[in-house]
C-alpha positions in Angstrom: 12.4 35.7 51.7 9.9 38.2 51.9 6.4 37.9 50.5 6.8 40.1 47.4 10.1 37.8 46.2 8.2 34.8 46.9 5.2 36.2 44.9 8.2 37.0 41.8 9.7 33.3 42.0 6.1 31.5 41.4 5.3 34.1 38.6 8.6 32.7 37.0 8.2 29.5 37.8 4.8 29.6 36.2 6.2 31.8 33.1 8.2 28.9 32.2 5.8 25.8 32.8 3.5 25.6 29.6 0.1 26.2 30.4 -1.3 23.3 28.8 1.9 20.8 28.0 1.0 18.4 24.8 2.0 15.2 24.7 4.0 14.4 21.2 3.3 11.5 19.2 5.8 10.3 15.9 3.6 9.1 13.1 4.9 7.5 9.9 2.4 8.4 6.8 2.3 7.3 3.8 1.4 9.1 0.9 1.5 12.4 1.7 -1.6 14.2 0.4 -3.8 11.3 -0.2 -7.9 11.8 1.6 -7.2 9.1 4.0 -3.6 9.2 5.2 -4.1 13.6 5.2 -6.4 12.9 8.8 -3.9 13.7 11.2 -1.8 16.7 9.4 -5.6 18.6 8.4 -6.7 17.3 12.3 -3.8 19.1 14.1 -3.7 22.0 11.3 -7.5 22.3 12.4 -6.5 22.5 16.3 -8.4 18.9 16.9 -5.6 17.6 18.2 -3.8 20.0 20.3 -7.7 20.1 21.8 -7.0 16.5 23.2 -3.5 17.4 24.3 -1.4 15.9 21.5 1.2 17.4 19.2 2.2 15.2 15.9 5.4 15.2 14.3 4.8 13.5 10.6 7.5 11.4 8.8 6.1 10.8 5.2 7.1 7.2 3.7 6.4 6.0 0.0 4.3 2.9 1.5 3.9 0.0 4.1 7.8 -0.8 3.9 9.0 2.4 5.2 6.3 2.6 7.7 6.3 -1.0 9.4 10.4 -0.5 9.3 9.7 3.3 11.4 7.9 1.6 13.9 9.6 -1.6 14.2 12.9 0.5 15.0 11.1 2.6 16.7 11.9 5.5 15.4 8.0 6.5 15.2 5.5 5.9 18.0 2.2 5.3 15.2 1.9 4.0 11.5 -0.5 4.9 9.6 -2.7 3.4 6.7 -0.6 0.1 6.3 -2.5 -2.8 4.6 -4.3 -5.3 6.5 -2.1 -7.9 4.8 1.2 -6.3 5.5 0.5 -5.7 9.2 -0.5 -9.1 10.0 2.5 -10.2 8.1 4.6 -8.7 10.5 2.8 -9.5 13.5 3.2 -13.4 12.0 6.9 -13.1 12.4 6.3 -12.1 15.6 7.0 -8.6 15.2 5.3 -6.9 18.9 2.9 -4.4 16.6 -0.8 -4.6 17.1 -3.7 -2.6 14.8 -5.1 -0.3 17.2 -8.2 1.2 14.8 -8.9 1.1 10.9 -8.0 3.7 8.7 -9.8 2.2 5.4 -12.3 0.1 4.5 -13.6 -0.8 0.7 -11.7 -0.3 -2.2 -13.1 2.8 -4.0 -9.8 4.7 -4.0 -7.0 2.5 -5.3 -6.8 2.6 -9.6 -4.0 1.3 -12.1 -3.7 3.3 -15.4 -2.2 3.4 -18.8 -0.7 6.1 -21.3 -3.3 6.8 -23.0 -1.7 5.6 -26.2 -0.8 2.2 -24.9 -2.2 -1.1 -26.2 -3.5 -2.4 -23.0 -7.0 -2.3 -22.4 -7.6 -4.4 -19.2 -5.1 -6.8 -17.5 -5.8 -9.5 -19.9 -4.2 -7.5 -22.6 -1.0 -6.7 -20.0 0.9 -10.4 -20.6 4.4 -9.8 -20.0 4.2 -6.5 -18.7 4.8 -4.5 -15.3 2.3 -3.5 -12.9 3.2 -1.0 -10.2 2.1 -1.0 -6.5 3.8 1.4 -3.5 5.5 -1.2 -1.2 5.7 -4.5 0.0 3.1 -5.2 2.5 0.6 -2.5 1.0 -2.5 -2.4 0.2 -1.8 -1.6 -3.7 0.7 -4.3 -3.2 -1.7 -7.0 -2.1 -5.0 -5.6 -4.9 -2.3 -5.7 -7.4 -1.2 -9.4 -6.7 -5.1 -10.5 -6.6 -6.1 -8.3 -9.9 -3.0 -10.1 -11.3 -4.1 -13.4 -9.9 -7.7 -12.5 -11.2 -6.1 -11.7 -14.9 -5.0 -14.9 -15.6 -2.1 -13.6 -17.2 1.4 -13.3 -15.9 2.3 -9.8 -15.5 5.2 -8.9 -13.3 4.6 -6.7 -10.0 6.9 -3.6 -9.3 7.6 -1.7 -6.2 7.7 1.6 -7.5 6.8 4.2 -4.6 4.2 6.8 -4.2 1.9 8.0 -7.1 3.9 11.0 -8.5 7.0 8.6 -8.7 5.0 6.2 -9.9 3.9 8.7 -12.7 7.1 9.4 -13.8 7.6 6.0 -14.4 4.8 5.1 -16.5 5.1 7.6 -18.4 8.5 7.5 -19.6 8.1 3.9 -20.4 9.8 2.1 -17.4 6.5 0.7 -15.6 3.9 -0.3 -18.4 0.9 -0.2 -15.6 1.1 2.7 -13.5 -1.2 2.7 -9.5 -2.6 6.3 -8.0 -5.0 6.9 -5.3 -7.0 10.0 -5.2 -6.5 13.2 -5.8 -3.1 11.8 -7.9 -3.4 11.5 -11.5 -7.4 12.6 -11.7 -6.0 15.8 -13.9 -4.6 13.6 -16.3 -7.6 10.8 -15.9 -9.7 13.7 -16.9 -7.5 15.0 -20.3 -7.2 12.0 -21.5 -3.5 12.0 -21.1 -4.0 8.4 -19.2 -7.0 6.1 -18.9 -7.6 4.0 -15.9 -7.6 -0.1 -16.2 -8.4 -1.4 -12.9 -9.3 -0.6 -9.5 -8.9 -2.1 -6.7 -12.4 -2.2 -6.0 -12.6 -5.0 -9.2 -12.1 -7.0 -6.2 -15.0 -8.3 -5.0 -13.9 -9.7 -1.5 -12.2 -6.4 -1.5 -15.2 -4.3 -1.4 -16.2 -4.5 2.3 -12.5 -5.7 3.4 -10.6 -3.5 6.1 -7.7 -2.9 3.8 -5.2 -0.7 5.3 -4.9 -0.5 9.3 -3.4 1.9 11.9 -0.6 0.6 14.6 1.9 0.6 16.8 4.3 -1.5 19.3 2.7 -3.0 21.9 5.1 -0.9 24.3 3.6 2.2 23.1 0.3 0.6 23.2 0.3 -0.1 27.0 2.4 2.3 28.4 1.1 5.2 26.1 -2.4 4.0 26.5 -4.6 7.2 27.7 -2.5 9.4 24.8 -3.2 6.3 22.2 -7.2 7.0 23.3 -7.1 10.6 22.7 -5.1 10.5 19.8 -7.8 7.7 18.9 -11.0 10.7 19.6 -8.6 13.4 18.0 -8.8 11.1 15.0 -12.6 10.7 14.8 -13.0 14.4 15.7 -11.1 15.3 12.5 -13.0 13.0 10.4 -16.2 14.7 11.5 -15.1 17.8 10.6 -13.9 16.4 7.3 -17.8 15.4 6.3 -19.5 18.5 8.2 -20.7 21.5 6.3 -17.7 23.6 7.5 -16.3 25.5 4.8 -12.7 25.1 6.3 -12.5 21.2 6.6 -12.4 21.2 2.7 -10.0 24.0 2.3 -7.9 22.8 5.2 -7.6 19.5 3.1 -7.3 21.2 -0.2 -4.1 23.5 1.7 -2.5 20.6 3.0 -2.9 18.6 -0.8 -2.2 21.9 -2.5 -5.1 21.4 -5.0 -8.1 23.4 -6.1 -11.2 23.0 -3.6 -13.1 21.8 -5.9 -10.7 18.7 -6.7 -11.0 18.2 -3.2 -14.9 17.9 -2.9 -14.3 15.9 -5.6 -11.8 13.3 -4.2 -14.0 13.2 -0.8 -17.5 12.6 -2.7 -16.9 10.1 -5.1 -13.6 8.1 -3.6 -14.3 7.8 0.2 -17.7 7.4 1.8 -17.4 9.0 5.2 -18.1 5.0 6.6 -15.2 3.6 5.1 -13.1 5.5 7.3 -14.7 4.7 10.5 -11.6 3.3 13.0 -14.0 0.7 14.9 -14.9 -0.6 11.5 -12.9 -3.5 11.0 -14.6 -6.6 8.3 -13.6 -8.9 6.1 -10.5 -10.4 7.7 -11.3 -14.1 6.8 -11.1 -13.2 3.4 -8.1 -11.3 4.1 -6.3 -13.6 5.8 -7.3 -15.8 3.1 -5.6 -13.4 0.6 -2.2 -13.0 2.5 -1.8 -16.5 2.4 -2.7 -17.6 -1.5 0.0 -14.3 -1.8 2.4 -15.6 0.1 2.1 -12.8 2.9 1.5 -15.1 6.1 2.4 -18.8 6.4 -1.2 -19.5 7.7 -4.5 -17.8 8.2 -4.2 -16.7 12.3 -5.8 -19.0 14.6 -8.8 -17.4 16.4 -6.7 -17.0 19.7 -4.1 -15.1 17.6 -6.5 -12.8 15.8 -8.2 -12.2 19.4 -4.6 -10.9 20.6 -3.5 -9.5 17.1 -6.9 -7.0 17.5 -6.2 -6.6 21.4 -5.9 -3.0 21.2 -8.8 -2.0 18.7 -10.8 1.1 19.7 -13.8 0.5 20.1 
């Protein structure tokens, strides 16, 4: 082979080699368009993520039951904001998942509303009535069982999905107590068309509690580990950018939610301080333990060798 043809081949060898090969992840996300759970679709629409070598395929689930179940059968590689109750539920029964990082702590986003011509004032007024939440193992699933608990008054819980499902719900009568998280149901908090009841930040052990978690198997975990790290600094690269002064972090939000910008600054300012999303921050899990087991979610609170190996894989 002369030198020219040997020059050709490596040109088409290099033609078809990517230049800069990204490793893909599966994530399962749960309500698609919510501040939180948006961090990874508005982090690889920015170019974060490809900048750490990572491409994301998203499956969007109605809650914690869809996206424990995705992982579990592996089907998805990461879930995303699943409640701290529901993830140590399954790690209990000896599920092999382990939290790798937070996604939310506090409780300023979660609310439960009424029609606005309804009866029901607070919970106390809501005897016999239904209450919505997303899924089992969620964090609406576990504030709703402790607002319930802190009512005094037996209402009945209901898995009903994400907020717009939830919405159509409520308002044709079949769930009395409807659940939304920011930026659902503000429009119609702000006519008048619904009023808000409770919030999940009623709570007080609640209010500085890591509520909802990220995760994955302890097989992807180890043998995924340097893409698990950048996906990790991908993920507190986009939440930077999402409190900078950049003009597109808001509107890359507001595209992916498909709401007004405004609305946006709006759902960022007043529902989630920039610190609640840190993923090293994780607090409060002796009260949440403490709460999965008056609600039946673990047997036990974890011992302290367990909770070392349940939090393993934490970033740091």
């Amino acid at each position: 082979m002369n030198l020219r043809r040997v020059i050709v081949a490596a040109a088409l060898v290099a033609a078809a080699v990517p230049a800069s090969a990204e490793d893909l992840l599966k994530l399962a996300v749960p309500q698609r368009g919510a501040w939180d759970t948006s961090i990874p679709d508005v982090g690889q629409r920015a170019g974060i993520f490809a900048k750490h070598g990572i491409k994301m395929e998203m499956l969007y689930t109605a809650g914690a039951g869809e996206t424990t179940q995705a992982v579990i059968s592996g089907s998805v590689d990461i879930g995303t904001g699943t409640g701290t109750s529901g993830v140590m539920a399954i790690f209990a029964k000896g599920a092999p998942v382990r939290p790798f990082s937070s996604e939310m702590t506090g409780a300023d986003d979660i609310f439960w509303y009424v029609p606005a011509n309804s009866p029901i004032k607070t919970l106390k007024d809501a005897a016999g009535k239904s209450m919505a939440f997303s899924s089992n193992g969620s964090s609406s699933n576990l504030g709703a069982l402790a607002l319930i608990k802190q009512s005094g008054v037996a209402i009945k819980p209901i898995a009903a999905g994400g907020p717009p499902a939830t919405f159509t719900q409520t308002m044709s009568g079949q769930i009395d107590i409807g659940w939304s998280a920011p930026p659902y149901v503000l429009d119609d908090v702000k006519s008048g068309r619904v009023r808000i009841i409770a919030r999940e930040s009623d709570l007080e052990a609640f209010k500085n509690q890591t509520v909802r978690m990220n995760f994955a198997t302890v097989d992807t975990l180890t043998k995924r580990a340097d893409v698990i790290k950048r996906f990790n600094d991908a993920y507190k690269e986009t939440i930077d950018f999402l409190y900078s002064d950049d003009p597109k972090a808001l509107q890359t939000y507001a595209d992916f939610a498909e709401i007004p910008l405004e609305k946006a600054k709006l759902v960022r300012d007043e529902f989630f301080p920039k610190n609640n999303l840190n993923p090293a921050r994780v607090s409060g899990l002796d009260n949440a333990m403490d709460d999965a087991v008056a609600l039946k979610f673990i047997p036990a609170p974890l011992t302290k060798d367990q909770l070392a190996d349940f939090l393993k894989y934490y970033v740091k």
